[in-house]
C-alpha positions as protocol buffer text, in pm:
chain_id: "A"
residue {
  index: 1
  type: UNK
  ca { x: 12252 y: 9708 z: 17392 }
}
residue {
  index: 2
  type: UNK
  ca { x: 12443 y: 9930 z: 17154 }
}
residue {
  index: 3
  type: UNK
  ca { x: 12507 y: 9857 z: 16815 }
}
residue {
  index: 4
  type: UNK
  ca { x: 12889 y: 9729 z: 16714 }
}
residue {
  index: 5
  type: UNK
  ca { x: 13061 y: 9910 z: 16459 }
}
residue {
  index: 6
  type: UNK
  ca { x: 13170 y: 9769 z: 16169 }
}
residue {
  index: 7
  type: UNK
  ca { x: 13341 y: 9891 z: 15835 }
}
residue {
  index: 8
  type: UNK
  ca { x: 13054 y: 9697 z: 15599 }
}
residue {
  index: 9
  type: UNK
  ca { x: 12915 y: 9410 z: 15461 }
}
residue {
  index: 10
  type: UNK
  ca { x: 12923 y: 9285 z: 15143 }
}
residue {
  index: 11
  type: UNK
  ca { x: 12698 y: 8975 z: 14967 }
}
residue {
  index: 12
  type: UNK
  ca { x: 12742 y: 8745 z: 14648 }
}
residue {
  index: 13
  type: UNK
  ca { x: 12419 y: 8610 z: 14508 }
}
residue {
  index: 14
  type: UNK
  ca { x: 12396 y: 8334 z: 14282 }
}
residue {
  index: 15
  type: UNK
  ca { x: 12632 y: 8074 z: 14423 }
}
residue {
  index: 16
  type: UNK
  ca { x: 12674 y: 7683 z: 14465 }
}
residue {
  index: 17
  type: UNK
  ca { x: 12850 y: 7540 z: 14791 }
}
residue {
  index: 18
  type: UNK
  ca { x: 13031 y: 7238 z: 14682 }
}
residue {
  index: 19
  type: UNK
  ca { x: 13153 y: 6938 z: 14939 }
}
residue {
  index: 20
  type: UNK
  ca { x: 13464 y: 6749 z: 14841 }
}
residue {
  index: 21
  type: UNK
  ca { x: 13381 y: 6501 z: 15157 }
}
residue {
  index: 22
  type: UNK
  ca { x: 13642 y: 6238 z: 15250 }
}
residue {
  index: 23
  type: UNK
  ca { x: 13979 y: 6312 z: 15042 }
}
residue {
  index: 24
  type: UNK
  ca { x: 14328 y: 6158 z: 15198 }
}
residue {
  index: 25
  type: UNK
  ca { x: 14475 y: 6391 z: 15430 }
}
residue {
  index: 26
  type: UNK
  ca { x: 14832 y: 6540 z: 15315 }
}
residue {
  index: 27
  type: UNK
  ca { x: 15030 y: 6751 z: 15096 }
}
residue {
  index: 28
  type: UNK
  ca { x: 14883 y: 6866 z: 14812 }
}
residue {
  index: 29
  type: UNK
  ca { x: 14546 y: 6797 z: 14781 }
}
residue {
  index: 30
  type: UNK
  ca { x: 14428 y: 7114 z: 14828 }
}
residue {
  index: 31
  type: UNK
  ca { x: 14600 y: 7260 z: 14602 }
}
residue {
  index: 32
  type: UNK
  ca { x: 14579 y: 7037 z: 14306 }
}
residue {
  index: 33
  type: UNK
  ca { x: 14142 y: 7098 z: 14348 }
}
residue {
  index: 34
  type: UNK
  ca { x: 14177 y: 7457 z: 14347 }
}
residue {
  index: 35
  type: UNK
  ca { x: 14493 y: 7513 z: 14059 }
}
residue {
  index: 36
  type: UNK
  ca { x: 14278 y: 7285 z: 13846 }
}
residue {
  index: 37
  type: UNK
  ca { x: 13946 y: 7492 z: 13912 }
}
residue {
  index: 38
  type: UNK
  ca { x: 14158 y: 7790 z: 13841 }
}
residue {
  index: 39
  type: UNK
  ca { x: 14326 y: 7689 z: 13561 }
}
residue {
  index: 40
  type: UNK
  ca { x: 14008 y: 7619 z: 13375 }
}
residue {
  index: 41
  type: UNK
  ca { x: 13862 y: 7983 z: 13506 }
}
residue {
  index: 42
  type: UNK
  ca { x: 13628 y: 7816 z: 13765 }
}
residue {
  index: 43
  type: UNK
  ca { x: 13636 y: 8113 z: 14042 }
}
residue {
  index: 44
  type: UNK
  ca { x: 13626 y: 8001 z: 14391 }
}
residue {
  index: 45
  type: UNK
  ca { x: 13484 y: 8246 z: 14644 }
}
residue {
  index: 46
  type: UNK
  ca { x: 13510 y: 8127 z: 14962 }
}
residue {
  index: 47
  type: UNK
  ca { x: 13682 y: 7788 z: 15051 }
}
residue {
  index: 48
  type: UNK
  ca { x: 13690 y: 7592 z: 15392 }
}
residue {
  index: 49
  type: UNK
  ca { x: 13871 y: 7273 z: 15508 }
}
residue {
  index: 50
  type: UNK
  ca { x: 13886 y: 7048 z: 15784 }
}
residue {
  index: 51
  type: UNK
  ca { x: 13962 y: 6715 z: 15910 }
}
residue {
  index: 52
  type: UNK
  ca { x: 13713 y: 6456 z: 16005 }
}
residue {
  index: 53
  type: UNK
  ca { x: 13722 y: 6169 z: 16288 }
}
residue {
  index: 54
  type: UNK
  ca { x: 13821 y: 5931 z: 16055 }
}
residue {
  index: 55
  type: UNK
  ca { x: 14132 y: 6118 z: 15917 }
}
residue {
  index: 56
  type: UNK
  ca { x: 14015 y: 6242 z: 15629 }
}
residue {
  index: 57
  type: UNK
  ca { x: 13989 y: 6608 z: 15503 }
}
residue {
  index: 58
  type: UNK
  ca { x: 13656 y: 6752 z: 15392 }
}
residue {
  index: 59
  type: UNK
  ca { x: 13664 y: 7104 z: 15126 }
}
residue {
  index: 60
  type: UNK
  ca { x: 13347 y: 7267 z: 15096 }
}
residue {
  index: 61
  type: UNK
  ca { x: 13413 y: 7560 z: 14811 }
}
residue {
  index: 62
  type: UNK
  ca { x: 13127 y: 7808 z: 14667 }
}
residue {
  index: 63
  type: UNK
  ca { x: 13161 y: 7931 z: 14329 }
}
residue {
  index: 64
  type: UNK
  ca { x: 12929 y: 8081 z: 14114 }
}
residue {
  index: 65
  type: UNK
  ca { x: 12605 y: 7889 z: 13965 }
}
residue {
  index: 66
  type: UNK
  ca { x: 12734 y: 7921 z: 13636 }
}
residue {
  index: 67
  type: UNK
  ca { x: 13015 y: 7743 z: 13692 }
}
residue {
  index: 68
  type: UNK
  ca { x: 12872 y: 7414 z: 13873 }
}
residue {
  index: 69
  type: UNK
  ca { x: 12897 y: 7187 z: 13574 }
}
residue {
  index: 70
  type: UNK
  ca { x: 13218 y: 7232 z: 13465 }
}
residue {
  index: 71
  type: UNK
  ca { x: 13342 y: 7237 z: 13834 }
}
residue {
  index: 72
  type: UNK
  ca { x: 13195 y: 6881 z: 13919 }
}
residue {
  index: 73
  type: UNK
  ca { x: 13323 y: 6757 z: 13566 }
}
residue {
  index: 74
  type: UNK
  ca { x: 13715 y: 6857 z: 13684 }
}
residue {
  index: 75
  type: UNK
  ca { x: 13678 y: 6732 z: 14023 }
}
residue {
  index: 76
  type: UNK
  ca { x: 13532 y: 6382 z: 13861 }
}
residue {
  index: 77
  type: UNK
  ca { x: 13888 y: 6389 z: 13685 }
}
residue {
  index: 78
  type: UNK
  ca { x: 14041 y: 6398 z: 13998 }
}
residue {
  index: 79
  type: UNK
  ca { x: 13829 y: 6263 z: 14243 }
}
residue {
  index: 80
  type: UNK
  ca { x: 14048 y: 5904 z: 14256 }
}
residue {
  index: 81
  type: UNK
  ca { x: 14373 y: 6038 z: 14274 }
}
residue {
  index: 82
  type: UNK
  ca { x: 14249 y: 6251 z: 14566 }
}
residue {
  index: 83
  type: UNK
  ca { x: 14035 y: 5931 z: 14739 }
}
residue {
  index: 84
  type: UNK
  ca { x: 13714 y: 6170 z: 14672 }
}
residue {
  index: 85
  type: UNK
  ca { x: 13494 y: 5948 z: 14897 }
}
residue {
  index: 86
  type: UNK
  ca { x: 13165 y: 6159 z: 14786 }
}
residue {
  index: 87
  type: UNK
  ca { x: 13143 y: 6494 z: 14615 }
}
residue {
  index: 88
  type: UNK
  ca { x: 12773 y: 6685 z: 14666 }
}
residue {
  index: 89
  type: UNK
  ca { x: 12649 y: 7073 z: 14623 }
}
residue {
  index: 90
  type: UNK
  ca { x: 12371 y: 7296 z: 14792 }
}
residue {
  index: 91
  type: UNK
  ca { x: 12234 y: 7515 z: 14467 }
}
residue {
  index: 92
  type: UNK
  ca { x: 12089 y: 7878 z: 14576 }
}
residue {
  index: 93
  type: UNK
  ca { x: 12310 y: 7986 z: 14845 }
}
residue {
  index: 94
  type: UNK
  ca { x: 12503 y: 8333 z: 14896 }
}
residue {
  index: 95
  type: UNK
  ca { x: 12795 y: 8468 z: 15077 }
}
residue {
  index: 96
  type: UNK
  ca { x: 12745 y: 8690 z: 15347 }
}
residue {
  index: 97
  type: UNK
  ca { x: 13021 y: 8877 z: 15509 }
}
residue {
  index: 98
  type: UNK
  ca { x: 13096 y: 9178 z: 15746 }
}
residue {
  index: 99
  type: UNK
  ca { x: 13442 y: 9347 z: 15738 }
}
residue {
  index: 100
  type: UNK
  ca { x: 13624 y: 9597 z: 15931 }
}
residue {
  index: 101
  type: UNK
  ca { x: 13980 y: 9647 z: 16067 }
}
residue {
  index: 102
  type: UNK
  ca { x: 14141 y: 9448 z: 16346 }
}
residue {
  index: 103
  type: UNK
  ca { x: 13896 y: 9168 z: 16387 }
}
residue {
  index: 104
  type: UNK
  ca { x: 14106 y: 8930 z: 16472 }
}
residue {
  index: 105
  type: UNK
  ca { x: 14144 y: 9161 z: 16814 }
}
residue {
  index: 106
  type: UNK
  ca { x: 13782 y: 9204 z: 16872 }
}
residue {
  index: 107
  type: UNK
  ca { x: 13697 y: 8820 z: 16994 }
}
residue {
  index: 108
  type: UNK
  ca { x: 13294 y: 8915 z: 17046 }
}
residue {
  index: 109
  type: UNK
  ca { x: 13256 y: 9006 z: 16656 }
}
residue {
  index: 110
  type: UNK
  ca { x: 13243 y: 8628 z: 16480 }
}
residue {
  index: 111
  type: UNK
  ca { x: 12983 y: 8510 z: 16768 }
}
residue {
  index: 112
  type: UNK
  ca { x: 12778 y: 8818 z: 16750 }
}
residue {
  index: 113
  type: UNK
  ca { x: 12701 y: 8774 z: 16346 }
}
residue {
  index: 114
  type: UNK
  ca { x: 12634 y: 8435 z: 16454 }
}
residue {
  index: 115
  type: UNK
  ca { x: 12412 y: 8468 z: 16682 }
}
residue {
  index: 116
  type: UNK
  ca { x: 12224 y: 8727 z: 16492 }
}
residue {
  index: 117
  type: UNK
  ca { x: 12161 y: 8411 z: 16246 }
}
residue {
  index: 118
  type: UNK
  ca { x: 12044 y: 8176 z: 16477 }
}
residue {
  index: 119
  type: UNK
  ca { x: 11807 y: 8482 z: 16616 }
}
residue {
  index: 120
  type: UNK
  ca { x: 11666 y: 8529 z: 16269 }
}
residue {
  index: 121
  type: UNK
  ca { x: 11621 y: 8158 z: 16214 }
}
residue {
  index: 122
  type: UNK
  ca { x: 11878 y: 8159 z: 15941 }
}
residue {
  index: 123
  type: UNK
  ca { x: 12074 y: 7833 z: 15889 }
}
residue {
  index: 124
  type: UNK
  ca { x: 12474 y: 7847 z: 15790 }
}
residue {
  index: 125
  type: UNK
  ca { x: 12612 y: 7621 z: 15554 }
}
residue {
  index: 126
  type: UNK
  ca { x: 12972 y: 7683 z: 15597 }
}
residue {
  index: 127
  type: UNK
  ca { x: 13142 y: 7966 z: 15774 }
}
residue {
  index: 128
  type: UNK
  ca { x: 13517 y: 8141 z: 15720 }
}
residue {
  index: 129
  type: UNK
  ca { x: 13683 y: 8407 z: 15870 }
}
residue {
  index: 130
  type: UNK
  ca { x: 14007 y: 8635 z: 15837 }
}
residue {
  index: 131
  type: UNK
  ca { x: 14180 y: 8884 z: 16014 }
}
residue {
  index: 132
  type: UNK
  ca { x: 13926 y: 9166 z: 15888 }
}
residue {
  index: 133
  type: UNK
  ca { x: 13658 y: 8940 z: 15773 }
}
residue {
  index: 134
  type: UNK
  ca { x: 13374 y: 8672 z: 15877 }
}
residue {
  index: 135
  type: UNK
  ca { x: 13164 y: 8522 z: 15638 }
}
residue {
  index: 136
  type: UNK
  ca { x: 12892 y: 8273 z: 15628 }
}
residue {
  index: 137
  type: UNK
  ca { x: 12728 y: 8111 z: 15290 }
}
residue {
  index: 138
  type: UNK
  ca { x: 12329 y: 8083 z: 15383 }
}
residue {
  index: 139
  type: UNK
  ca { x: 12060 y: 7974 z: 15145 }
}
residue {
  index: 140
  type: UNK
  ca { x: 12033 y: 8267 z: 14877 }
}
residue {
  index: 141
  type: UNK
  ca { x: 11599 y: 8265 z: 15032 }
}
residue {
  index: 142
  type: UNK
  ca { x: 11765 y: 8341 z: 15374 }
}
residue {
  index: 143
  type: UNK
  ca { x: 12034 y: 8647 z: 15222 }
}
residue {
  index: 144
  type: UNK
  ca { x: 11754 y: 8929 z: 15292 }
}
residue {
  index: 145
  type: UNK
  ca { x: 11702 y: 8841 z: 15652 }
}
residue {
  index: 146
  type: UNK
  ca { x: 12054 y: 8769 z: 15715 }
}
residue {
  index: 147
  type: UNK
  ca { x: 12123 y: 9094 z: 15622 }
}
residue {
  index: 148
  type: UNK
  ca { x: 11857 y: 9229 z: 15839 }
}
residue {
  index: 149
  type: UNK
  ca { x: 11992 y: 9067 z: 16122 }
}
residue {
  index: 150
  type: UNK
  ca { x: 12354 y: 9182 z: 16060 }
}
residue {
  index: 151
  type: UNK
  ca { x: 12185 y: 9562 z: 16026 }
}
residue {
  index: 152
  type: UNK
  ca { x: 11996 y: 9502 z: 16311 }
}
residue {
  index: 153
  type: UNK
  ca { x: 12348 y: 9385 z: 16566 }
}
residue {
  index: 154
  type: UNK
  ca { x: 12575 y: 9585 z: 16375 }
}
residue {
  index: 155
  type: UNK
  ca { x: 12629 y: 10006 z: 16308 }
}
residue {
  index: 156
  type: UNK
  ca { x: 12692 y: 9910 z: 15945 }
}
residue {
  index: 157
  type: UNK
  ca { x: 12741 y: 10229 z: 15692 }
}
């Protein structure tokens, strides 16, 4: 099978995945957690969000290891007003992503990275994608041979 081409990849060491679990669903909750990270310099790297079965959104952010402390003090501050049912982290994890033009019109390239992970035995934490990009945050032990596998399915430069 030959190799897909790609325009890169790119990894962040040194992160912590944090899980906002169980907030009310509406308006403005996403935005209050990351303007009040921001506003207090906490960088957020990667951010997903979805709803639950019980109607209640789950955000799952990584930011750097540095920054965990004063990250889970601000959300503490507004974990009521935002019906925070539980708020946990994963420590040692990195960001993984490939990147090229026009993914969004190339369906095969998201499920090929994937499956190069679950072919290297590498678990995924959290996963996000864009219209150039798909990333993946993996235990920072795993980043090596998650690279490996992307080298191995991809013609990366």
């Amino acid at each position: 099978m030959s190799k897909v081409a790609i325009g890169g990849m790119l990894e962040t060491r040194g992160l912590v995945l944090v899980k906002i679990l169980g907030v009310r669903r509406g308006p403005g909750v996403a935005g209050k957690t990351l303007s009040l990270l921001g506003a207090h310099g906490v960088n957020v790297l990667c951010v997903v969000s979805s709803s639950d079965s019980h109607n209640r959104e789950n955000i799952t952010v990584a930011l750097e290891r540095a920054d965990i402390d004063q990250a889970l003090g601000l959300l503490q501050t507004i974990s009521e007003e935002i019906e925070a049912e539980h708020i946990e982290f994963v420590k040692n994890v990195s960001l993984l992503s490939i990147y090229g033009p026009h993914f969004s019109e190339r369906p095969a390239i998201a499920g090929l990275m994937f499956e190069a992970m679950a072919a290297g035995g590498i678990d995924i934490h959290a996963i996000s994608t864009s219209v150039s990009t798909v990333s993946c945050i993996v235990d920072e032990a795993s980043l090596d041979a998650a690279m490996a596998q992307v080298c191995e399915t991809f013609l990366v430069p």
